[in-house]
C-alpha positions as CSV (number, residue, x, y, z in Angstrom):
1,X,27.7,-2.0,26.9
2,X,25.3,0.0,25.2
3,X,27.5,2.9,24.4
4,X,31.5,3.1,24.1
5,X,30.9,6.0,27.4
6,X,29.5,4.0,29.3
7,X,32.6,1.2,29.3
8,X,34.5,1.2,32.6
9,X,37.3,-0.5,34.2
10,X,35.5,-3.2,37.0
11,X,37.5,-2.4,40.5
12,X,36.5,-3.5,43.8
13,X,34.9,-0.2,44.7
14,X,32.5,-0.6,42.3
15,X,31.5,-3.7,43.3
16,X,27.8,-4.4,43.9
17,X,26.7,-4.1,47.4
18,X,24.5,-7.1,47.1
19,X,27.4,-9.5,45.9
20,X,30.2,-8.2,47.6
21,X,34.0,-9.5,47.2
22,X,34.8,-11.4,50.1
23,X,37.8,-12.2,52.1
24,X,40.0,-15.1,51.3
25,X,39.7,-18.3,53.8
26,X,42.8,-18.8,55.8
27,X,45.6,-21.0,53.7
28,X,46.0,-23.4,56.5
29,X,41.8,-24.0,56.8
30,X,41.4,-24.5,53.0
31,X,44.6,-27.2,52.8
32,X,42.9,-29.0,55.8
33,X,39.4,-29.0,53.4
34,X,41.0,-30.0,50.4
35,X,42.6,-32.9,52.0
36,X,39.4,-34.0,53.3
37,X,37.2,-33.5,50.1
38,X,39.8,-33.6,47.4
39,X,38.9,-31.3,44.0
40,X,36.5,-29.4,46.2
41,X,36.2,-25.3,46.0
42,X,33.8,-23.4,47.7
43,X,34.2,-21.2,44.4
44,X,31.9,-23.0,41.3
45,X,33.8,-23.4,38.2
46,X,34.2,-20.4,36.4
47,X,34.7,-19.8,32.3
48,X,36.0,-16.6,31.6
49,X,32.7,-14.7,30.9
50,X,31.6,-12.7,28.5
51,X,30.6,-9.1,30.0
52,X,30.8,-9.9,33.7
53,X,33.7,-8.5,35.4
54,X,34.4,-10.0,38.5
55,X,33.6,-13.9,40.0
56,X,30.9,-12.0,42.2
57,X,28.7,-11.1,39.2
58,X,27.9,-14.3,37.2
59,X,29.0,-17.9,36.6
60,X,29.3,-19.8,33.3
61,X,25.8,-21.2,34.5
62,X,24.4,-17.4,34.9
63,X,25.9,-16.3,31.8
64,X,23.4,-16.1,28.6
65,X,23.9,-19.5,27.2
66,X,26.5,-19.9,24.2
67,X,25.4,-21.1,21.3
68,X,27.1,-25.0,22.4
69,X,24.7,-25.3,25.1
70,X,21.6,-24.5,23.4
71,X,20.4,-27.9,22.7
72,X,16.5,-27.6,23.3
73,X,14.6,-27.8,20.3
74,X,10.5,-27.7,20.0
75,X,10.3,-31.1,20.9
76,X,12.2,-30.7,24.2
77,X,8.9,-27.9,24.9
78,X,6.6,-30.4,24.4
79,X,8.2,-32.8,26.6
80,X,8.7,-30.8,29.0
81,X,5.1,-29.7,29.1
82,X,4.2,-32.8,28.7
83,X,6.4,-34.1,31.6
84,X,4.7,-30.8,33.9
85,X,1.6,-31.3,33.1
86,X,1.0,-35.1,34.1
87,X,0.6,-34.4,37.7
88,X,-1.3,-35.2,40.5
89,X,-2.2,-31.8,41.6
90,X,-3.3,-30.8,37.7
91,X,-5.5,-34.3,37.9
92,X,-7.2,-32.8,41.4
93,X,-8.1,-29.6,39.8
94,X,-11.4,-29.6,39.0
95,X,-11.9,-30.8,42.7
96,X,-12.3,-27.7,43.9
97,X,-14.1,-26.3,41.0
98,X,-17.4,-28.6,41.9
99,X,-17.2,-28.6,45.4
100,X,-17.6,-24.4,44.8
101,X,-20.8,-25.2,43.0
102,X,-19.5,-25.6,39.1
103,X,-20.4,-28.4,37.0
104,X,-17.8,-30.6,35.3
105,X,-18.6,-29.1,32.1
106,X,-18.0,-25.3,34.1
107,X,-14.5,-26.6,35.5
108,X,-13.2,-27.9,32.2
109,X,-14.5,-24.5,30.3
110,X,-12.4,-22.7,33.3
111,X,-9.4,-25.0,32.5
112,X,-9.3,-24.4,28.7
113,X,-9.7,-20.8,29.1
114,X,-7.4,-19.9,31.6
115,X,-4.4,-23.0,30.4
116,X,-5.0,-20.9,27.3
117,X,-4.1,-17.6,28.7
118,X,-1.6,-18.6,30.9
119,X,0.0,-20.8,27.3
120,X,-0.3,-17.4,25.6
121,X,1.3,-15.5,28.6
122,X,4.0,-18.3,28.7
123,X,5.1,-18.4,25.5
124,X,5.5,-14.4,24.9
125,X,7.9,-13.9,28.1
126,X,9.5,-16.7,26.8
127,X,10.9,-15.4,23.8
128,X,12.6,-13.2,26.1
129,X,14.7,-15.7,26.7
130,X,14.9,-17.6,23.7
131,X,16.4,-14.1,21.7
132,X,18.7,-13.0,24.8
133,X,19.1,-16.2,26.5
134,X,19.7,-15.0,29.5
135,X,18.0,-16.3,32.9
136,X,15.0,-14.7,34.8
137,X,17.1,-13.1,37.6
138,X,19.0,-11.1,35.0
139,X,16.2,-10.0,32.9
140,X,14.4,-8.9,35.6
141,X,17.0,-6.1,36.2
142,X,15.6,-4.3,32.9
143,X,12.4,-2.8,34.1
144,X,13.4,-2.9,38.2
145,X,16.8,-1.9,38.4
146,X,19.2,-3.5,40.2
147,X,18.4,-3.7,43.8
148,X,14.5,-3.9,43.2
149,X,15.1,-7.2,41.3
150,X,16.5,-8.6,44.6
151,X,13.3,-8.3,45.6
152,X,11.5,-9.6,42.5
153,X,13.9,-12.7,42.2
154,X,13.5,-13.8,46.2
155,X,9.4,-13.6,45.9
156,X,9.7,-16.2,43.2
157,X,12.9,-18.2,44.7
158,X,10.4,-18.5,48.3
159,X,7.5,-19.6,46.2
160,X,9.6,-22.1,44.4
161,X,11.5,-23.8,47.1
162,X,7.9,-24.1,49.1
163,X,6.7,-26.0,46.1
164,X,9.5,-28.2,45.8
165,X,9.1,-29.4,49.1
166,X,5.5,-30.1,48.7
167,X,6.0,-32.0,45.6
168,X,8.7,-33.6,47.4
169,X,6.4,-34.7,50.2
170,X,3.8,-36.7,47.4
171,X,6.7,-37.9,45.8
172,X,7.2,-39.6,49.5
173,X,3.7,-40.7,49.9
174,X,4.1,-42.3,46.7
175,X,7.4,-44.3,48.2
176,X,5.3,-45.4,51.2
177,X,2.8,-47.1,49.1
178,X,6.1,-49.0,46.8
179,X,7.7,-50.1,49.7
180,X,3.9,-51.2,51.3
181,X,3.4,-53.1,48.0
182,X,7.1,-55.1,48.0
183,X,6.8,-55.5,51.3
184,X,2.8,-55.6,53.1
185,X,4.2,-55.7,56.9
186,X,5.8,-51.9,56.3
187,X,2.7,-50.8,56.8
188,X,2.6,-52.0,60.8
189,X,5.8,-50.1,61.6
190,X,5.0,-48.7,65.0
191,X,4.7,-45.3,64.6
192,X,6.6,-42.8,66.6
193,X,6.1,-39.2,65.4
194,X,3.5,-37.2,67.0
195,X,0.0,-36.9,65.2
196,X,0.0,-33.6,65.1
197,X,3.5,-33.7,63.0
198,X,1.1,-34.7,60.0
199,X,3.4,-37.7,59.4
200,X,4.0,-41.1,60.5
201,X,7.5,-43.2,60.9
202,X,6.3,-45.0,57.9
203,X,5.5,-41.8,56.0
204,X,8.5,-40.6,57.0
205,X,10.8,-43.3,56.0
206,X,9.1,-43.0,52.2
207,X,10.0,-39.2,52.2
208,X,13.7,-39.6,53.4
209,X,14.4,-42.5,50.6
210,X,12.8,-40.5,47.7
211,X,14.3,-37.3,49.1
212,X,17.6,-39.4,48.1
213,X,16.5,-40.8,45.7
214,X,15.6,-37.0,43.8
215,X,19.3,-36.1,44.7
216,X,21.1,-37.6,41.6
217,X,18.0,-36.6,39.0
218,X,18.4,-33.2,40.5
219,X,22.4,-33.0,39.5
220,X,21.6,-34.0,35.4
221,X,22.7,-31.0,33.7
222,X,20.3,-28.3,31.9
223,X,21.7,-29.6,28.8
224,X,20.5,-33.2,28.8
225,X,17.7,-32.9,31.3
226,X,15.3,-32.9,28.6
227,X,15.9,-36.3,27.9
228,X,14.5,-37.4,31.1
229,X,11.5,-35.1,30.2
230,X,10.9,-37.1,27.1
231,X,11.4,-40.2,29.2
232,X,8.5,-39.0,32.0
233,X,6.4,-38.0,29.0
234,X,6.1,-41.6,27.8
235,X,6.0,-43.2,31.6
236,X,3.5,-40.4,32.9
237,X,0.6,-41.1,30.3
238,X,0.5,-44.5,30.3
239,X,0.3,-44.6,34.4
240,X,-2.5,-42.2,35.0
241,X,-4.4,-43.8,31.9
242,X,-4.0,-47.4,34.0
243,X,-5.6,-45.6,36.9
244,X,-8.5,-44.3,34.5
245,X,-8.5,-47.7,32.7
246,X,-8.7,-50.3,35.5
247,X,-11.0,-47.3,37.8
248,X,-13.6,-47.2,34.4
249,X,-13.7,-51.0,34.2
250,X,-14.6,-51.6,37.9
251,X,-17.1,-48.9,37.7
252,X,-18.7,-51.6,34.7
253,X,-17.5,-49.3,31.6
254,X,-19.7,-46.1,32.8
255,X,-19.7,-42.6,34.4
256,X,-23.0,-41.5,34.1
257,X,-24.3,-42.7,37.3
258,X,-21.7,-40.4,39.2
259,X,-22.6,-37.5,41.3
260,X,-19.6,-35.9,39.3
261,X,-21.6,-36.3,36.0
262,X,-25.3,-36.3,36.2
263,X,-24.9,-33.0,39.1
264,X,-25.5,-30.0,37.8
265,X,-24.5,-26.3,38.6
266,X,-25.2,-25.7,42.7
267,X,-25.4,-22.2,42.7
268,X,-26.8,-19.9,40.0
269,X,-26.7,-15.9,39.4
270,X,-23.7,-14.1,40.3
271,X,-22.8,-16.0,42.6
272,X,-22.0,-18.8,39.7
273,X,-20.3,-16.4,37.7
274,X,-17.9,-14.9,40.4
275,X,-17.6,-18.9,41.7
276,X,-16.3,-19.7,37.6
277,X,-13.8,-16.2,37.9
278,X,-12.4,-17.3,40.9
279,X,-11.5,-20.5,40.0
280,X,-10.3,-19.2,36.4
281,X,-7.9,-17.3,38.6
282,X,-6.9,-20.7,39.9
283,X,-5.7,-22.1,37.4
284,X,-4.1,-19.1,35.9
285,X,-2.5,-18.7,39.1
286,X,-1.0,-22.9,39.0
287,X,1.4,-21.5,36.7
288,X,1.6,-17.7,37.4
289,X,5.3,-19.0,38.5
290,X,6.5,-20.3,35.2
291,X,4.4,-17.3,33.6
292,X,6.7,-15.6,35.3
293,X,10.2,-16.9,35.0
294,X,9.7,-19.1,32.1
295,X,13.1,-17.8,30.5
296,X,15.1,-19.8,32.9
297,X,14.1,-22.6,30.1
298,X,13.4,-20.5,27.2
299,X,16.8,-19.8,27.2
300,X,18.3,-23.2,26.3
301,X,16.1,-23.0,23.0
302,X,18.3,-23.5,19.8
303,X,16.4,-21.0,17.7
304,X,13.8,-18.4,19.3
305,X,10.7,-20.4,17.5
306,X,11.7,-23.3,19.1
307,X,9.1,-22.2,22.3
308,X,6.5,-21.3,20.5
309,X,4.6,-24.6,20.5
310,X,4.3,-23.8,24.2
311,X,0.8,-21.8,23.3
312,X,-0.8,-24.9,21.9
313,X,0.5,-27.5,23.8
314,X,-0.1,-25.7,27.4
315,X,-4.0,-25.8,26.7
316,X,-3.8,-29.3,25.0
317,X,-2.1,-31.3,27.4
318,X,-3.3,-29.6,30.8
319,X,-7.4,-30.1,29.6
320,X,-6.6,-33.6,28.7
321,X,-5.2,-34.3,32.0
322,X,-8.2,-32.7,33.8
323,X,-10.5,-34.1,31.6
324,X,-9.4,-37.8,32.6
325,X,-9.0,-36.7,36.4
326,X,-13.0,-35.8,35.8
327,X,-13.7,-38.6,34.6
328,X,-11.3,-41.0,37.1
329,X,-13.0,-39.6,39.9
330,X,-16.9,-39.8,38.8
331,X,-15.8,-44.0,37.8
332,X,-14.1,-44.1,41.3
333,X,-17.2,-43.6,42.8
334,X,-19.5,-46.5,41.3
335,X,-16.2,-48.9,41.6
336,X,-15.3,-47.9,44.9
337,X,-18.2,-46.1,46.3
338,X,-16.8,-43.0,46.8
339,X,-15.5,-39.8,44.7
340,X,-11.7,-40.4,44.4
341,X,-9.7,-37.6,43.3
342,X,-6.4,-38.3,44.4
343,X,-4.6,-41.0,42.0
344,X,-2.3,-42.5,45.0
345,X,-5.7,-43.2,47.0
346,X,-6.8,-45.7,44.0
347,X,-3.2,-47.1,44.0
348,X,-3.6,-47.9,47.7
349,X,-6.9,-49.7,47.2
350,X,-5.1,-52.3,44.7
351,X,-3.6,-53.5,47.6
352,X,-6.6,-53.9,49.6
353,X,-7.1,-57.8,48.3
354,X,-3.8,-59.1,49.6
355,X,-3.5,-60.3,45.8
356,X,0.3,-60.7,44.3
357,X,-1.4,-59.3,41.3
358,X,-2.7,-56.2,43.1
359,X,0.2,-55.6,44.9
360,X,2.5,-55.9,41.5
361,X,-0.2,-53.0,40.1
362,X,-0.1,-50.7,43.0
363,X,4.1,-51.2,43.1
364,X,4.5,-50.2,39.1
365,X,2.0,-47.2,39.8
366,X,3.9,-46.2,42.5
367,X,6.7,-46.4,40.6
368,X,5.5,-44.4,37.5
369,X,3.8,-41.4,40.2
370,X,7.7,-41.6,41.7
371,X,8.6,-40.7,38.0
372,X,6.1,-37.9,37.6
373,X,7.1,-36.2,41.1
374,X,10.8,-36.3,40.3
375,X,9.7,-34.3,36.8
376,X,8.1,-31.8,38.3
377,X,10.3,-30.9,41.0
378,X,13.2,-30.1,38.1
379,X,10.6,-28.6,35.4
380,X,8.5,-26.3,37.6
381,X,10.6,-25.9,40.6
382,X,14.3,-26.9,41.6
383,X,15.9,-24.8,38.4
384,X,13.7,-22.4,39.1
385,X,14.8,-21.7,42.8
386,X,18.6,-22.5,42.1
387,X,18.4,-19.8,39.0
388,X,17.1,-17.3,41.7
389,X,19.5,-18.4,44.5
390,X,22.2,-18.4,42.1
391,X,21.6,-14.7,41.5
392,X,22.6,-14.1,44.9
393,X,26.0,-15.2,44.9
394,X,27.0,-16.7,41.4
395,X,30.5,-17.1,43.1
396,X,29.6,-20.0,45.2
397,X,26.2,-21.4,44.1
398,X,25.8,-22.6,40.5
399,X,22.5,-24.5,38.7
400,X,23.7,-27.8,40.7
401,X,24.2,-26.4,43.8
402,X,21.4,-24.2,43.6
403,X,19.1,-27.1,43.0
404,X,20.7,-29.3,45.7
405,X,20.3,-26.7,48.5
406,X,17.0,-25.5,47.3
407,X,15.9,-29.6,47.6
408,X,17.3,-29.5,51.4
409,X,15.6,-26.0,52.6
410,X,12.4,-27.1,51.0
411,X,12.3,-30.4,52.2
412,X,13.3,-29.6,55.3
413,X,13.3,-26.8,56.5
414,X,9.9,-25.7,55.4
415,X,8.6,-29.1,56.9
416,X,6.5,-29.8,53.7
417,X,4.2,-32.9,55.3
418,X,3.2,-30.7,57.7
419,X,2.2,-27.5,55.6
420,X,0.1,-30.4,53.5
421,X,-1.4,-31.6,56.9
422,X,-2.6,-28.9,58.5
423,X,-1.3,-25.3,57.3
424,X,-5.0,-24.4,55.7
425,X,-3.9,-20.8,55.8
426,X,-0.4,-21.5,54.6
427,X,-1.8,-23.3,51.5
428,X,-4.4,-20.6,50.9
429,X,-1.2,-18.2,51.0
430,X,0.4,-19.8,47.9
431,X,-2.5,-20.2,45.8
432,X,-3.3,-16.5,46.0
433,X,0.3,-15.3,45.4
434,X,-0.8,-14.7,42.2
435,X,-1.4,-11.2,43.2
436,X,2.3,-10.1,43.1
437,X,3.4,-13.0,40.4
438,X,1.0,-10.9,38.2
439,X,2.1,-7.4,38.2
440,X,5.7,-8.8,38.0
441,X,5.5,-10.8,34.9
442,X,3.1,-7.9,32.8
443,X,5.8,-5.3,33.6
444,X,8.6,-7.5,32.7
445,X,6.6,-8.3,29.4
446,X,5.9,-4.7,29.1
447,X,8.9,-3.1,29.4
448,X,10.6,-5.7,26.7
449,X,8.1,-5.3,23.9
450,X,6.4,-2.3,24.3
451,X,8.4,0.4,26.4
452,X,11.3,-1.2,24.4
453,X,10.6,-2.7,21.7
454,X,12.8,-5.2,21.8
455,X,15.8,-2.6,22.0
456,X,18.0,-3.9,25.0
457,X,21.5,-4.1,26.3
458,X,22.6,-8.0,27.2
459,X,26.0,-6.7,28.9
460,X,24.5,-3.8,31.0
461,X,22.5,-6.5,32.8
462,X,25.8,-7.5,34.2
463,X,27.0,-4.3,34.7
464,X,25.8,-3.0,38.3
465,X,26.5,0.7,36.8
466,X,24.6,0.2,33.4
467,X,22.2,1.5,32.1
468,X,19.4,-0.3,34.1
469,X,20.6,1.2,37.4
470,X,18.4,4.0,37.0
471,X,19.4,5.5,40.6
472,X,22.8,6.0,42.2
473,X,21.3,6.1,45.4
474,X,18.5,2.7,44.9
475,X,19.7,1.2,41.9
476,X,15.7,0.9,41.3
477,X,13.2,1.7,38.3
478,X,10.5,4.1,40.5
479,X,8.3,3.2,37.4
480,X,8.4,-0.6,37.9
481,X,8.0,-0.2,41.9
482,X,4.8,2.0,42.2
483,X,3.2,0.0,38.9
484,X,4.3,-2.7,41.3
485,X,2.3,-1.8,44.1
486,X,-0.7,-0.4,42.2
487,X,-1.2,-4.0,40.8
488,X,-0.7,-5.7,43.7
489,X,-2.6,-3.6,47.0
490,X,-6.1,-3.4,45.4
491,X,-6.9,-7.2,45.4
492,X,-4.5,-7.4,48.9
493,X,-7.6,-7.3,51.4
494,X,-9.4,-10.3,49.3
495,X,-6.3,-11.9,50.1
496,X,-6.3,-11.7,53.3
497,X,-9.6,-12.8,53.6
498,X,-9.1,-15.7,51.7
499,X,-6.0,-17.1,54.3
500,X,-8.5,-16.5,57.2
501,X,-10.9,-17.9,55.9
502,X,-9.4,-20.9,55.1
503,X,-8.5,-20.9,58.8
504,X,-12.0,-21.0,59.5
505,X,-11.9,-17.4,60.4
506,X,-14.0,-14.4,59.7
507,X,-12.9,-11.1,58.2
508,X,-14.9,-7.7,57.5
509,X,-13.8,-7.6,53.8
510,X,-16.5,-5.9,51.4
511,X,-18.4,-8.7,49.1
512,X,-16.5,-6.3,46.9
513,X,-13.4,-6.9,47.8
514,X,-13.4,-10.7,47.5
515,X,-14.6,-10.5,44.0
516,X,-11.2,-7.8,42.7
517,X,-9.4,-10.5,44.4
518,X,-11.1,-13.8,42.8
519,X,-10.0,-11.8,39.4
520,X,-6.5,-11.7,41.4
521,X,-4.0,-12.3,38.0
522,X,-5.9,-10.7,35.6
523,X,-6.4,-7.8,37.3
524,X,-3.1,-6.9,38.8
525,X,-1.6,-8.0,35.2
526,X,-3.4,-5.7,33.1
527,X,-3.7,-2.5,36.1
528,X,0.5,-3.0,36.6
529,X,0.9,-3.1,32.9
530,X,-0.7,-0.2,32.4
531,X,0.5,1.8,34.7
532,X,3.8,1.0,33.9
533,X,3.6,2.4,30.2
534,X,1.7,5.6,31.3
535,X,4.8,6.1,33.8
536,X,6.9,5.7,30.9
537,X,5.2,7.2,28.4
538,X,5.1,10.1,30.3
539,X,8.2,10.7,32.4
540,X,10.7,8.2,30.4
541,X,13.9,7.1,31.6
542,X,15.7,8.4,28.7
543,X,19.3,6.7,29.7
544,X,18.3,3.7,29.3
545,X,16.4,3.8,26.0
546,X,18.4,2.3,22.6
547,X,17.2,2.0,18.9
548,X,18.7,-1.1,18.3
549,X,19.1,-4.6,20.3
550,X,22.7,-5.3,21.7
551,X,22.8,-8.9,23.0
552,X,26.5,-9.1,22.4
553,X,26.1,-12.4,20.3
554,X,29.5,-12.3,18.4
555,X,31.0,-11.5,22.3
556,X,29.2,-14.8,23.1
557,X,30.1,-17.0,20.5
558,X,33.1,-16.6,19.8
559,X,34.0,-17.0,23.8
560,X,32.2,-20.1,23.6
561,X,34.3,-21.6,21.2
562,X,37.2,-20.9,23.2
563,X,36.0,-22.8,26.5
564,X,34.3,-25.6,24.0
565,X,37.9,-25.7,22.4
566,X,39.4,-25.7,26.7
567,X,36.9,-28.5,27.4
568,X,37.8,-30.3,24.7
569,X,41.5,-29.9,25.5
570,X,40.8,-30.8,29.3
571,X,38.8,-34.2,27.4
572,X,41.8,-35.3,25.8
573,X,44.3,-35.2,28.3
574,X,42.0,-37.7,30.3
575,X,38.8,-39.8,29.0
576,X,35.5,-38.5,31.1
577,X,34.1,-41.5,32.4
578,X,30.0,-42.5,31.5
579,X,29.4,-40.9,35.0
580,X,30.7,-37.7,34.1
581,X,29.5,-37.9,30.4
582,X,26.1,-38.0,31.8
583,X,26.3,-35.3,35.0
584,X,28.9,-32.7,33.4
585,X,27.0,-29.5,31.6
């Protein structure tokens, strides 16, 4: 706690409303489970934690991490980056930059610039994390409050889940064209789905098996994941520099003769300059998420420097990758006679000959694109989402199970194949989310460094009757909410227009308008960031202010050495197998 006052005794009535105690399940309906699914609880396993008071508040995963479990060092950033960052979608994205009206040299300038921002913008809400290492969801409470956080946590939970399911459907496309190249008759499997389902019986047989197949990556532990990230950083560069490699060589060893080289700017005046904006909001808005919530990995760090290369290795890594997407698609078009921007496309055409060689290509490229999917989906969104759902009922839902129900609701439930198909709108709707990712992250930075300076209470963000309550009533920061809005409403009718427009629609939104909202993220971050000191410059919240940090880290440490010292009691009595070695945290 911050002060010896504010120290109380944790009953049920002061519970939060949010996370609730619930009843117990009937003895004779739990005995009848148990014997069906022995060593299964609904509860997740619990170590005595260090500040929360009751199951209903936090789990050993939602507790900061002890100093055992923070194993991530700067080379586990760089793989990680590095295992983000080789994706399809970040190959694609100067697509959209020249079909606007910017040249390749335009889209790549956009890239650097805004990869740079967002590195910088990463990597200072990431020390957050890597000096309180504590998740997103908790953090969040600081500048919100309590209840408002809710809020915060579920926009970036929807956003993440979505995404996982998307990335899920490639991941399937990219199945479809292994199993074509092992076995060339899978592709006359008489289709039964209806066309306007966006998916075919073949398509959909490639999405089930890799949807299984992402099952077991998705239960590796936060601990050791980032050995699989190293592993993707090796496979992912060396596939998409085949597909550049064998694309440049049919294309006879040049790009100059492409359309996507030798064009130049289509548009010139302001309406150039607004079309380069809008796009640099793009890109800054590809990773407004992990801008956001980046502390759900910063926190694993084992020293708070360890994150830092994230500012130098963001830019880096995400230009090269555009760079050679650029460059894959402008070859594509004098080997195949057409501008290819989609990696899985040039896969399929290696099959196209009938030749074992061709088909052995397009299988191995498959396999390695299978590879980048599954890295994604852990890096950028299933911790993500299971962080956030697990701040709704740490009782019952831990990182595992988080992940494993956000991978069924997104995969399912949001019907991914057909959002890619057809959902114009719905895709416009997530690329200009930026709008409230924005205002979120600049307050959260805000608050930490400059409101506070650093000066926070770890254990009050456990405590539902801390010091971040702010209101008996709301259990909200007033500040946080209007900064909030006052970032987010301006650009809103640009937004709109942008979703119908993409529907093919028309809307009566000012010219004006749609340029605050093609400067989406940078406006709403800087006008929320703003506000949010001048609110708290002038009418402070002086409860909550401290002259010194209190992140509880003897509290932490020496509890972790009493569950290390439990585990490694529970270790002796019987030998984990490899299985377990491998999956337990």
């Amino acid at each position: 706690m911050a002060t010896d006052e504010k120290k109380i005794i944790y009953d049920d009535n002061n519970a939060s409303p949010a996370i609730s105690s619930t009843e117990p399940v009937a003895t004779g309906h739990v005995s009848r489970l148990r014997r069906r699914l022995p060593g299964f609880s609904w509860e997740v396993r619990q170590e005595e934690s260090s500040f929360a008071k009751t199951k209903n508040a936090s789990n050993a995963d939602f507790d900061p991490i002890p100093p055992s479990k923070r194993t991530w060092n700067w080379g586990a950033y760089v793989a990680y980056w590095m295992a983000d960052a080789w994706a399809v979608s970040n190959w694609e994205v100067a697509s959209s930059m020249i079909a606007v009206g910017l040249d390749w040299k335009m889209a790549i300038g956009a890239c650097v610039l805004g990869n740079t921002i967002m590195g910088l913008v990463i990597t200072i809400n990431g020390r957050m994390g890597a000096i309180l290492h504590t998740p997103f969801p908790v953090l969040s409470r600081m500048p919100f409050g309590y209840y408002f956080s809710y809020f915060v946590v579920l926009s970036r939970c929807v956003l993440a889940i979505v995404w996982l399911g998307v990335q899920t459907t490639t991941g399937g496309q990219c199945m479809t064209v292994l199993l074509t190249a092992i076995w060339p008759s899978f592709k006359n499997i008489p289709n039964h789905i209806a066309e306007d389902e966006g998916i075919t019986t073949a398509g959909m047989v490639g999405f089930l098996l890799y949807f299984l197949l992402q099952i077991p990556f998705l239960c590796i532990p936060y601990t050791k994941v980032q050995y699989f990230f190293a592993f993707k950083s090796v496979i992912a560069p060396i596939i998409f520099l085949a597909v550049f490699g064998d694309t440049l060589h049919k294309a006879g060893g040049t790009i100059s003769q492409s359309d996507v080289i030798s064009k130049g700017t289509t548009v010139s005046g302001s309406v150039l300059a607004w079309a380069f904006f809008g796009n640099l909001n793009g890109v800054l808005g590809n990773y407004a998420t992990l801008g956001l919530n980046i502390a759900d990995f910063s926190r694993y760090a084992n020293k708070p420097s360890a994150q830092n290369v994230q500012a130098i290795v963001i830019p880096c890594i995400f230009t090269i990758v555009g760079l050679l997407g650029i460059f894959t698609a402008a070859a594509a078009q004098t080997a195949y006679g057409e501008v290819l921007w989609n990696p899985i496309d040039i896969i399929n055409l290696w099959m196209e000959g009938g030749s074992h060689g061709g088909r052995a290509a397009a299988a191995f490229g498959a396999i390695g694109l299978i590879i980048v999917t599954l890295g994604i989906n852990i890096s950028a969104n299933s911790i993500s989402a299971a962080n956030d759902l697990m701040s709704f009922a740490p009782r019952y839902i831990n990182i595992r199970r988080g992940q494993l129900l956000a991978a069924f609701i997104g995969s399912w439930a949001f019907v991914p194949w057909k959002i890619l198909a057809s959902a114009a709108r719905f895709l416009a709707f997530l690329g200009g989310y930026t709008i409230f990712l924005g205002p979120m992250t600049s307050i959260l930075i805000t608050d930490y460094y400059i409101v506070r300076r650093g000066n926070v209470s770890v254990p009050d963000m456990y405590d539902f009757h801390g010091i971040y309550r702010y209101s008996p009533k709301f259990a909200s920061n007033w500040r946080a909410v209007v900064a909030f809005f006052i970032g987010c409403i301006p650009p809103l009718p640009g937004f709109i227009n942008n979703i119908v427009v993409a529907g093919d629609g028309t809307t009566k939104v000012s010219l004006g308008g749609q340029h605050l909202f093609a400067i989406g993220y940078i406006y709403s971050f800087v006008a929320a960031g703003v506000f949010y000191y001048a609110f708290n410059k002038f009418v402070p919240h002086h409860a909550s202010m401290m002259d010194h940090a209190e992140t509880g880290e003897e509290i932490i440490a020496a509890q972790d050495a009493k569950n290390v010292e439990a585990r490694r009691a529970s270790f002796a009595e019987r030998r984990p197998s490899v299985v377990q070695k491998v999956f337990t945290v």
